[in-house]
Wavefront OBJ file of the C-alpha trace (Angstrom):
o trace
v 95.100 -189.278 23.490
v 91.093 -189.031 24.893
v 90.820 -188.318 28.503
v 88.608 -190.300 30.916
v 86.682 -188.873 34.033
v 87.390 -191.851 36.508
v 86.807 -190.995 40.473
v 86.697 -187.143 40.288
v 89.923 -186.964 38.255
v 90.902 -186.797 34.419
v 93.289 -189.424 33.137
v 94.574 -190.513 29.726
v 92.605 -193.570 28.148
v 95.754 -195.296 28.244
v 98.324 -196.633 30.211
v 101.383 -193.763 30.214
v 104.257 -195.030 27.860
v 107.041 -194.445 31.197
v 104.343 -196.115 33.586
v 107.008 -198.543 35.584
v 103.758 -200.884 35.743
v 104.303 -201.994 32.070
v 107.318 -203.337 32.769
v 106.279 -205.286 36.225
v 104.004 -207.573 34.771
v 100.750 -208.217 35.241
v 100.335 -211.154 38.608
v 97.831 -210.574 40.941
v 98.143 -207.936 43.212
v 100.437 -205.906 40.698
v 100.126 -202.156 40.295
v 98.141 -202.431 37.404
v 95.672 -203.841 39.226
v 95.073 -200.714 41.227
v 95.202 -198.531 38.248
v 92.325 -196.482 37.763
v 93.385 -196.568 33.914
v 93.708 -200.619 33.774
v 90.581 -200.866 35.942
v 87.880 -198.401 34.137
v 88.956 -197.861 30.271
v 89.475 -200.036 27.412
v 86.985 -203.229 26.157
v 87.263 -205.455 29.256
v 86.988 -202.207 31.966
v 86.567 -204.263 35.715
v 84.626 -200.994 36.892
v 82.555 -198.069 35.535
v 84.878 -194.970 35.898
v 82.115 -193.608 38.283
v 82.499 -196.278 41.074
v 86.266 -196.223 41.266
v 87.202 -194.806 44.662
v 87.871 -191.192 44.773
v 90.489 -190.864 47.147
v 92.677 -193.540 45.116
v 91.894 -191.462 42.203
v 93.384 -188.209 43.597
v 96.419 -190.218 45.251
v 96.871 -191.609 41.145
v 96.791 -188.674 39.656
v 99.101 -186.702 42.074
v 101.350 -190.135 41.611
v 101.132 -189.946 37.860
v 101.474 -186.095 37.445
v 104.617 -186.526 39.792
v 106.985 -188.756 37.825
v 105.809 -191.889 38.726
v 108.525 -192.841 41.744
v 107.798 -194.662 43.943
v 104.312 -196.229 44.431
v 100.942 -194.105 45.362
v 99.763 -193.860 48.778
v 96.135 -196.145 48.402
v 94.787 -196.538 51.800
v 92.393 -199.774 52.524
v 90.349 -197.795 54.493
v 88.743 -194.479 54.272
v 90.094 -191.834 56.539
v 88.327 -190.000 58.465
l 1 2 3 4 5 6 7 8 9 10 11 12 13 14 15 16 17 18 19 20 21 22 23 24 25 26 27 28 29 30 31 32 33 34 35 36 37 38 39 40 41 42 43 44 45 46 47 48 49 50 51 52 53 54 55 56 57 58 59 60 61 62 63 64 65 66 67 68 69 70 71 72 73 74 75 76 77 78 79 80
């Protein structure tokens, strides 16, 4: 499996086979729809890797390198 550089952090290419978002379908305003994976790899990417925001990336990857419970913390608004 190729790793991407999307906001900052490395993730897989592809969406993580125990990813509870492959079983929750895809309606707007799913998970997948937050995903830094769905949103910047594959053919039909909705964003360059680059221009995904940062601090969603770092809350994904601590979510994804954690087991996955739960969802991740994204926040609308940066902090400051």
């Amino acid at each position: 499996m190729a790793m991407i550089e999307i906001g900052g952090q490395l993730f897989p290419d592809d969406c993580p086979e125990k990813c509870p978002g492959r079983i929750m379908g895809y309606g707007q305003g799913d998970l997948c729809h937050r995903c830094p994976i769905f949103n910047c790899t594959g053919v039909f990417r909705l964003l360059p890797p680059e221009h995904y925001r940062p601090e969603w990336a770092e809350a994904w990857k601590k979510w994804f390198d954690t087991g996955m419970e739960g969802l991740p913390e994204l926040y609308f608004e940066v902090e400051k």
